[in-house]
C-alpha positions in Angstrom: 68.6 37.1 29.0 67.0 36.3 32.0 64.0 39.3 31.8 63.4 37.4 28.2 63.0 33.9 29.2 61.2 35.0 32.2 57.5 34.7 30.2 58.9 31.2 30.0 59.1 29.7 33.2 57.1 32.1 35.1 53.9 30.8 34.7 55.4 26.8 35.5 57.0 28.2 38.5 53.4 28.7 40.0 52.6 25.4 39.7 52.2 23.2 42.7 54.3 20.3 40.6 57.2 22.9 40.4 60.2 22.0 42.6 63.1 24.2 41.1 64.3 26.4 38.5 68.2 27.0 36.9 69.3 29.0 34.4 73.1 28.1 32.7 74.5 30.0 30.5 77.1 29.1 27.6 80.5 29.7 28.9 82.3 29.7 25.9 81.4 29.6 21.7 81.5 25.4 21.4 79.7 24.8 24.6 78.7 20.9 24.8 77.4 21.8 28.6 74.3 23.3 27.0 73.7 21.4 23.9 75.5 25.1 21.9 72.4 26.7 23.2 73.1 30.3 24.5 70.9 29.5 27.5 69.3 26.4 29.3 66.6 26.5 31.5 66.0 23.3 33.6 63.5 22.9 35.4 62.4 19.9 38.2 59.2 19.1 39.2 57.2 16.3 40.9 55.7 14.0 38.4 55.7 14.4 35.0 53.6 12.0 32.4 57.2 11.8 29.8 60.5 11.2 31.9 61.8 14.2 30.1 60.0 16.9 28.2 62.2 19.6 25.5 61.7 22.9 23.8 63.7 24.8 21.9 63.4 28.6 21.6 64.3 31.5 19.8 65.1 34.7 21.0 66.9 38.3 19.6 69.0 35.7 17.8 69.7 33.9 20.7 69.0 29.6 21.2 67.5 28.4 24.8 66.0 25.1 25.7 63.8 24.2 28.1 64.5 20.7 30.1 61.8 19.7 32.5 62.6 16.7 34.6 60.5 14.4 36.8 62.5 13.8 40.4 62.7 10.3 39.5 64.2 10.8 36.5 66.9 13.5 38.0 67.5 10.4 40.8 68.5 7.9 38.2 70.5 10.3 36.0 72.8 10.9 39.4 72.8 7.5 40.5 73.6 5.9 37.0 75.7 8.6 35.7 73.8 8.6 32.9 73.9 12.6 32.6 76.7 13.8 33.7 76.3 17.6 32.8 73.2 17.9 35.1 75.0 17.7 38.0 77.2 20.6 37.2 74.1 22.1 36.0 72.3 21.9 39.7 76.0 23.1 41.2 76.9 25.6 38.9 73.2 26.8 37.7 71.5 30.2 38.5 68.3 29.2 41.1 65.5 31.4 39.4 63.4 29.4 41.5 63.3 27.1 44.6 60.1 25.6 46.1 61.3 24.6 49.8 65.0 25.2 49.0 64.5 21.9 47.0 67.6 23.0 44.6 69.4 24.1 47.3 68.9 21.2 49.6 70.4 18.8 46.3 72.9 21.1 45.6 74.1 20.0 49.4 73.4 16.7 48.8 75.7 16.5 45.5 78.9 18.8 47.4 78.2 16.5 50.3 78.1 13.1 48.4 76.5 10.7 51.6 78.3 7.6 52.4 75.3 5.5 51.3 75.2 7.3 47.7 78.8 6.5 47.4 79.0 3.1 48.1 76.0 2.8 45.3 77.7 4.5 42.9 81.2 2.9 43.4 79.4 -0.9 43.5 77.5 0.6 39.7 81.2 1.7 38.6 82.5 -1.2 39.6 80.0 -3.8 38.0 80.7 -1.5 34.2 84.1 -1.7 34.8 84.3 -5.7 35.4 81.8 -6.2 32.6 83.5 -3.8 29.6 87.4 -5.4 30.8 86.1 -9.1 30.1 84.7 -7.9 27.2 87.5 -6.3 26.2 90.2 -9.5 27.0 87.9 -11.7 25.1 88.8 -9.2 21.8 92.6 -9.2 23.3 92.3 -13.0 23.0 90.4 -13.5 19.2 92.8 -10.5 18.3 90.6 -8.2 17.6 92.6 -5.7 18.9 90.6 -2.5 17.7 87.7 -4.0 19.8 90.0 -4.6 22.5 90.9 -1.1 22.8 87.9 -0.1 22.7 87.0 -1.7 25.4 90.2 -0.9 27.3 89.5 2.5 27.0 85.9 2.3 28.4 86.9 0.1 31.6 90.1 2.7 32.3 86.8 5.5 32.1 85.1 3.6 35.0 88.4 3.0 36.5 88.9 6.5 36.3 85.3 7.5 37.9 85.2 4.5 40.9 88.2 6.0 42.0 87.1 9.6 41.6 83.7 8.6 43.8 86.1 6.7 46.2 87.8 10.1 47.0 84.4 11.8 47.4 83.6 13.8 44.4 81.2 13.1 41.6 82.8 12.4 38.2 82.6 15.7 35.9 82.7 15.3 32.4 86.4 16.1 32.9 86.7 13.0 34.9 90.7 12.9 33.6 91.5 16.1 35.4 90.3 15.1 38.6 92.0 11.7 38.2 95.2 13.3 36.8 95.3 15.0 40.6 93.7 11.9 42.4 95.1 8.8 41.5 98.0 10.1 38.9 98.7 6.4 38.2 95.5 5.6 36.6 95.9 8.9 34.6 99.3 7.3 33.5 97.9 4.1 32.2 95.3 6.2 30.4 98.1 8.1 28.9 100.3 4.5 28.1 97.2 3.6 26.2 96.7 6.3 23.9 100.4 8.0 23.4 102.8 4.9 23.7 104.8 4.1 20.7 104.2 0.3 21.1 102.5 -1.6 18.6 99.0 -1.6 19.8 98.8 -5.5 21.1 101.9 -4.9 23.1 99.9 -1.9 24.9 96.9 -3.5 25.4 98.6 -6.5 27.2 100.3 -4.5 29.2 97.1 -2.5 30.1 94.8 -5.8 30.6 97.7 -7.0 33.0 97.3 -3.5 35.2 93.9 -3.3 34.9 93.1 -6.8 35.7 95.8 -5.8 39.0 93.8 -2.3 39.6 90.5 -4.2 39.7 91.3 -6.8 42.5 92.8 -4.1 44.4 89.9 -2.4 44.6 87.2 -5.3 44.7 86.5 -4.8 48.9 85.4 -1.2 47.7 83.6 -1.8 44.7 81.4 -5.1 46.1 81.0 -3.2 50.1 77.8 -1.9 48.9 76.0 -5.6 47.0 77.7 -7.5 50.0 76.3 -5.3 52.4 72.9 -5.9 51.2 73.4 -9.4 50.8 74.3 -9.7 54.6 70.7 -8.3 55.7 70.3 -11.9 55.9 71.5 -15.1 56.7 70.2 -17.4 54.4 71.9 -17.7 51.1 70.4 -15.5 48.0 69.0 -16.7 44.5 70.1 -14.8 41.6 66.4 -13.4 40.6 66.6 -12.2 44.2 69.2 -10.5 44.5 68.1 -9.2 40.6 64.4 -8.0 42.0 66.0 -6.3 45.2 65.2 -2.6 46.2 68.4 -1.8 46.6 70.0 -3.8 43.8 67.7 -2.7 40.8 70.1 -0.5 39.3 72.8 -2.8 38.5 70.5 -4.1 35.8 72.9 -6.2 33.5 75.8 -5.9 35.1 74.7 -7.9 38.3 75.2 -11.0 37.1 78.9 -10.5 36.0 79.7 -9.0 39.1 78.3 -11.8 41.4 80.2 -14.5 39.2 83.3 -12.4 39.6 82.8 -12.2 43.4 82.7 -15.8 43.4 85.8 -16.0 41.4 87.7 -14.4 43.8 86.0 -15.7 46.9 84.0 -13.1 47.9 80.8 -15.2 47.1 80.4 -18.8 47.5 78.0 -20.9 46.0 75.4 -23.4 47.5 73.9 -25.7 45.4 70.3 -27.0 46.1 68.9 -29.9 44.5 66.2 -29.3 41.7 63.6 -32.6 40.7 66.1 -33.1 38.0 69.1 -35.7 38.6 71.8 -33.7 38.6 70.8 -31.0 38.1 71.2 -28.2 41.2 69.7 -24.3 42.0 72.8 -22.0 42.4 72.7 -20.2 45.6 75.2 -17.5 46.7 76.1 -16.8 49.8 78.7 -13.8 51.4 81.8 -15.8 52.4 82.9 -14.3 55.9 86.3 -12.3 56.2 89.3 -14.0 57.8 
């Protein structure tokens, strides 16, 4: 397969934009890993004027398609999660080609999962998983318990992934088989939620109560990374600060329902500056020291 595609990428590969080449194969006849293509070629480069750029192919009866990705966009598809597959694709993928050991030097990066890219990740998990459980009591509460579940379902999924990130790993798209052998007693909840014989409002309150439990357990992990940014300095922060941030960016939505549950808890505290209005205040927020 490889001398046919070879026409393919050969000529790409010489360009100076070019950072990497990987081949992956299907591993088995329903093969969601590479779109049931027989073959994917993915290919990195510098700068590219579409975030992503597909073809399709066909070859002695055979299917491969050709991914090219910027660097930026390969950046946010790790940090976000977004893509999960192309992370076992850089791990797992044949290197056909590898300008500066580029592929090679992210493949280390990814088995090696830095501190800082961690704490990132887990403070991203954690701001999806706050967000989709508040969603999902608000259903619990109107009884719309099909939305509920839903819901439930989504935040045990980010659950599931913080605490895979916390023990160093990426989450594959088989994230419950890493958890079932990393933190069993999330896998059991999972399991509670989907298998129990209880009418389906008696498992879901049973599930908000653990989860709501699991969450504040783990809130010193999952805010370490906002609150360290926030203590670069000592003045108190505005919102649209902290929303503009470098180093915040990526929490997008999800910032603002992860700062008001900080302060919930009091992990944040709030200082209130006068506006011209009577009454009316600017809502500061400010790291509140531990004890």
């Amino acid at each position: 397969m490889e001398d046919l595609l070879r026409p393919i990428y050969q000529e790409r590969a010489s360009q100076s934009n070019t950072q990497g080449i990987l081949m992956i194969e299907k591993k088995n006849p329903v093969s969601p890993n590479t779109d049931k293509f027989d073959v994917i070629l993915f290919m990195v480069v510098k700068e590219l004027d579409e975030s992503l750029y597909v073809k399709h192919y066909e070859l002695l009866q055979k299917k491969a398609a050709l991914y090219i990705a910027s660097e930026q966009q390969l950046e946010e598809w790790i940090t976000l999660g977004t893509n999960r597959r192309v992370i076992d694709w850089i791990i797992n993928g044949k290197v056909l080609f590898d300008r500066n050991e580029f592929i090679y030097a992210l493949r280390g990066k990814l088995l090696d999962f830095p501190l800082e890219d961690r704490k990132l990740k887990i403070g991203l998990e954690f701001a999806k998983l706050i967000r989709r459980y508040l969603e999902g009591k608000d259903f619990f509460d109107s009884k719309h318990y099909i939305d509920a579940y839903n819901h439930i379902v989504h935040s045990l999924h980010h659950l599931a992934r913080l605490a895979v990130i916390d023990h160093g790993f990426h989450p594959e798209i088989t994230v419950w088989n890493q958890v079932k052998k990393i933190e069993p007693e999330i896998y059991k909840l999972y399991e509670e939620l989907i298998q129990g014989d209880e009418p389906i409002d008696k498992r879901l309150e049973l599930l908000f109560l653990a989860n709501e439990f699991m969450i504040y357990s783990r809130t010193r992990t999952g805010a370490k990374h906002l609150i360290e940014v926030l203590m670069e300095k000592e003045e108190a922060w505005s919102y649209n600060e902290m929303l503009h941030h470098p180093k915040l960016q990526k929490y997008s939505v999800d910032l603002s329902v992860l700062v008001e549950y900080l302060v919930e808890k009091g992990f944040l505290e709030v200082e209130k500056k006068q506006t011209k209005g009577n009454g009316v205040f600017h809502r500061l927020y400010q790291v509140v020291p531990e004890k």
